[in-house]
N, C-alpha and C positions, 0 to 999 in steps of 0.2 A: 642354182642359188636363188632364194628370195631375194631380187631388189628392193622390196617393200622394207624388208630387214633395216635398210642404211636410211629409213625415213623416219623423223621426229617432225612432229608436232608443234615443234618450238622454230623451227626453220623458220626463215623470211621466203617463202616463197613467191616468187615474181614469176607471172608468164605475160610474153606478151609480143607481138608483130608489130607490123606499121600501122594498125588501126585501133586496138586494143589491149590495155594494159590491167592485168589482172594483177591484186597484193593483201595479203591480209587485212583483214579489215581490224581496225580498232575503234576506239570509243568517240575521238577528237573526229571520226566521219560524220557525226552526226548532222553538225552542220553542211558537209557536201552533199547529203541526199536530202535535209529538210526541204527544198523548192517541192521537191516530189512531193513528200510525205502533205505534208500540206495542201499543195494545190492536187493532186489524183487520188484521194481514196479511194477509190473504183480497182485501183492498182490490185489492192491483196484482197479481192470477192472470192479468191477460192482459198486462201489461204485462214488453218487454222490460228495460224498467229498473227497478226496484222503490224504495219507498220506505219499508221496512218496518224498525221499529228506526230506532236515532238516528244512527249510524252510515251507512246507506243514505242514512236522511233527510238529513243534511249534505251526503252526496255527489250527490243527486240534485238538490238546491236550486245548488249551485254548479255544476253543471252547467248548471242553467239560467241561470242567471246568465255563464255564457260563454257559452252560445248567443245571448243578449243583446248581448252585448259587440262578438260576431265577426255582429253583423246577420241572424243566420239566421232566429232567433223572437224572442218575447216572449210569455214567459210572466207569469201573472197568479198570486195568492194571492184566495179565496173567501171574503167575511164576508159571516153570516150577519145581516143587522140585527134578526129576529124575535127572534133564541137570543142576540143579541150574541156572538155564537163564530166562530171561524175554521173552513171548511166544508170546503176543500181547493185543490184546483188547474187551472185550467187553461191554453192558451196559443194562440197563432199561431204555425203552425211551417213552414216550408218556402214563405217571404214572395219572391216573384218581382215589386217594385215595377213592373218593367220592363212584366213579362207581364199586371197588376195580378191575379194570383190566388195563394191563402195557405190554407194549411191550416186548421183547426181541433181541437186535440186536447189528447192527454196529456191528458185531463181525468177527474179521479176528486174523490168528498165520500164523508165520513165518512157510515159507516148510518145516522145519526138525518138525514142530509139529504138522503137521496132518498125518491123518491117524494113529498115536501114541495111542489112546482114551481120549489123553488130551482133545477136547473137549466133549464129552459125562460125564468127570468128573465136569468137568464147567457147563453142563447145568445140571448137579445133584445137582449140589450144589446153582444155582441158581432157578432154578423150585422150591425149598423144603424152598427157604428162600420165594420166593412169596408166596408160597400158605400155607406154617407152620407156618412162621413167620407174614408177612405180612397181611394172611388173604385172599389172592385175590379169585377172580372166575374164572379169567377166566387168560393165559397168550398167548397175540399174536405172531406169527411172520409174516416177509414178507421177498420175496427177488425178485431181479429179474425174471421174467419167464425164462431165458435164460441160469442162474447159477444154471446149472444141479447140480454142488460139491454140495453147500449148501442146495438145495432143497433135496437131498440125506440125506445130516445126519439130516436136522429136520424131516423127516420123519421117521429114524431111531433111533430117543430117544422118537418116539413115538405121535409126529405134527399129526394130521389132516388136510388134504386140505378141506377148504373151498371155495374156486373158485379163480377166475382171475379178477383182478381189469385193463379195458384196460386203455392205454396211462394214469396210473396212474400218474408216475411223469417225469420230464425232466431228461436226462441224461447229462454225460461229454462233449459230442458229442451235441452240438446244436439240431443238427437238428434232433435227434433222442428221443423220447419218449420209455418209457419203460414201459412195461404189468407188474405188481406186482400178485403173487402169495400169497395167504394169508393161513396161516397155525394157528392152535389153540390148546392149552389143558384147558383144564376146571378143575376145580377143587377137581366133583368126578373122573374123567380120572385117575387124577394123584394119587388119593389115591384108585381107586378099583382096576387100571392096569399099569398105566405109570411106577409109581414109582419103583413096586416088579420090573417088566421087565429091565426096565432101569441098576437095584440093579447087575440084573442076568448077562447083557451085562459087566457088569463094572467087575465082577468078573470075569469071561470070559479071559478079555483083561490083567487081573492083573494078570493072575496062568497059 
């Protein structure tokens, strides 16, 4: 049986440990991520949609919030439980129930939270609801070829490279196209080796 099957769209979806609480995002966040938005535009340099300023901010949250609406993703909002502060954002995007495999992206946290292992608890806690709850086989990622940071920690909760997609999409910059990087865990990965490793990393950064 497809578990993906008994999954809507419309669910309040909550994940979260002693460090990190993951929950739909809605419009009334705006204000939790404006110190970001405002004070790091540097934040979304790879990102074709930006989120920088309040302006941006409003349009980039309802955006995601249709993409919610119209089944495509489910994007999430990042608190921090250590800082008690809102960290940023991430999502499921490009959700194939059918196919059972879904992306993993759009994910950015403000400066003071990386390097932290707040995100390695995030994608523990999102990897185990794909592939536990949800059923999936397979979960993507992509990022710029250029964004060494991020290319670095999917690799390091366990990604596989799969190759280089060239002049995959456009970027902010007109006239510049951007080479995608495609990364993947499957979903015996995750239950013969991603998951313990991940488990070990996570203890690691906690003690």
């Amino acid at each position: 049986m497809n578990k993906a099957s008994n999954f809507s769209f419309s669910d309040n979806v909550i994940l979260e440990d002693d460090f990190v609480l993951l929950r739909p995002i809605q419009e009334s966040d705006v204000e939790n991520l404006l110190e970001i938005s405002i004070n790091e535009p540097e934040t979304w340099k790879y990102s074709l949609v930006g989120a920088e300023g309040k302006e941006n901010l409003i349009h980039y949250i309802q955006l995601a919030i249709k993409a919610r609406e119209s089944q495509k993703e489910f994007p999430f909002i990042v608190f921090d439980k250590k800082s008690q502060k809102y960290a940023g954002s991430t999502r499921f995007y490009d959700i194939n129930l059918d196919f059972q495999t879904l992306q993993l992206g759009y994910t950015w946290y403000g400066s003071a939270f990386r390097g932290t292992g707040l995100n390695k608890h995030c994608k523990f806690l999102l990897l185990q609801f794909a592939f536990e709850t949800l059923g999936m086989e397979r979960v993507e990622f992509r990022a710029d070829n250029n964004n060494e940071r991020s290319i670095a920690a999917m690799k390091s909760i366990g990604c596989k490279v799969e190759g280089v997609l060239r002049s995959n999409m456009p970027t902010r910059d007109s006239n510049v196209r951007r080479d995608s990087i495609v990364l993947s865990i499957l979903k015996n990965e995750w239950f013969d080796e991603v998951k313990e490793n991940l488990k070990k990393k996570l203890y690691r950064i906690n003690n």
